[in-house]
C-alpha positions in Angstrom: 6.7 61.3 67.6 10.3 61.9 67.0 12.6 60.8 69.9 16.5 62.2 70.5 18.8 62.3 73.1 17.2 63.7 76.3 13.5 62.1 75.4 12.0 60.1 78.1 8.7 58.2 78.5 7.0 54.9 77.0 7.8 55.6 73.5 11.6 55.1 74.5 11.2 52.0 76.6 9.3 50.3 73.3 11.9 51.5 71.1 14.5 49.8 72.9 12.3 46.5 73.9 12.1 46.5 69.3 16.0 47.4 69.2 16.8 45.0 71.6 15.3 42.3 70.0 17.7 42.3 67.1 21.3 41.6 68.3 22.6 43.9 65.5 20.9 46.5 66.9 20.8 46.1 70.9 20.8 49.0 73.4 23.4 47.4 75.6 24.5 43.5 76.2 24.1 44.0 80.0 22.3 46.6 83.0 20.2 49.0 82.0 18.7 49.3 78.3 19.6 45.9 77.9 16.9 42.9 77.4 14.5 43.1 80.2 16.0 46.1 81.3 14.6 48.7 79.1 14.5 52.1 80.4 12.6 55.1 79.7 15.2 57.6 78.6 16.9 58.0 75.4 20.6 58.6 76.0 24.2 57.5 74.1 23.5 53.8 74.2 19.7 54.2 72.2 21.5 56.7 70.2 24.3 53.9 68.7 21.2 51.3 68.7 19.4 53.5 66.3 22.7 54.6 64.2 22.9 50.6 63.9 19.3 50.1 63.0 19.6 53.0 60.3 23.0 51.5 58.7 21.2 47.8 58.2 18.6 49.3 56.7 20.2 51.4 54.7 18.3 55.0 56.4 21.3 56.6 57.2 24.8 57.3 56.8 27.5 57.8 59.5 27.6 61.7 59.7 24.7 62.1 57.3 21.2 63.8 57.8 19.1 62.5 60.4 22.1 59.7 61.9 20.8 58.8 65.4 17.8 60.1 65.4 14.4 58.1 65.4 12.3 60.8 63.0 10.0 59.5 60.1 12.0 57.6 58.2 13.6 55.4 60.5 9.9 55.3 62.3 8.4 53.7 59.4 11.0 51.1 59.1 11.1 50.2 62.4 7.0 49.6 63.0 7.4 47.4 59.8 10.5 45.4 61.8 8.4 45.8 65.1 5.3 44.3 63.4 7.4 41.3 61.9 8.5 40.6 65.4 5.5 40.6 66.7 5.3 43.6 68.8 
């Protein structure tokens, strides 16, 4: 499902376990939504993670469509990095 500011759950504590297993794209280097301390909700610090993720990769702009927001696009991409890492 597609995950933005405000979502909460299991989907959001595996996106940041993927995210933070990248140090280009990591949550936060310390407390919580950093490594080993993945949380459940999707606020500011997942948002810049996944604006990071989307700039390597070339999914998104600054200020363009879809910019820190985990909808299909960036999904796809990031099961293909997740599945590379082992997750």
């Amino acid at each position: 499902k597609n995950l933005t500011v405000g979502s909460t759950g299991t989907d959001v504590k595996n996106l940041q376990k993927v995210l933070n297993s990248d140090s280009d794209t990591k949550v936060s280097s310390s407390g919580a939504g950093s490594p080993g301390n993945e949380t459940t909700y999707f606020g500011s610090a997942t948002k810049k993670a996944i604006q990071k993720f989307q700039v390597k990769y070339g999914l998104a702009v600054p200020g363009g469509v879809g910019y820190g927001n985990f909808g299909p696009k960036t999904k796809a991409k990031m099961t293909e990095v997740s599945k590379l890492k082992g997750f």
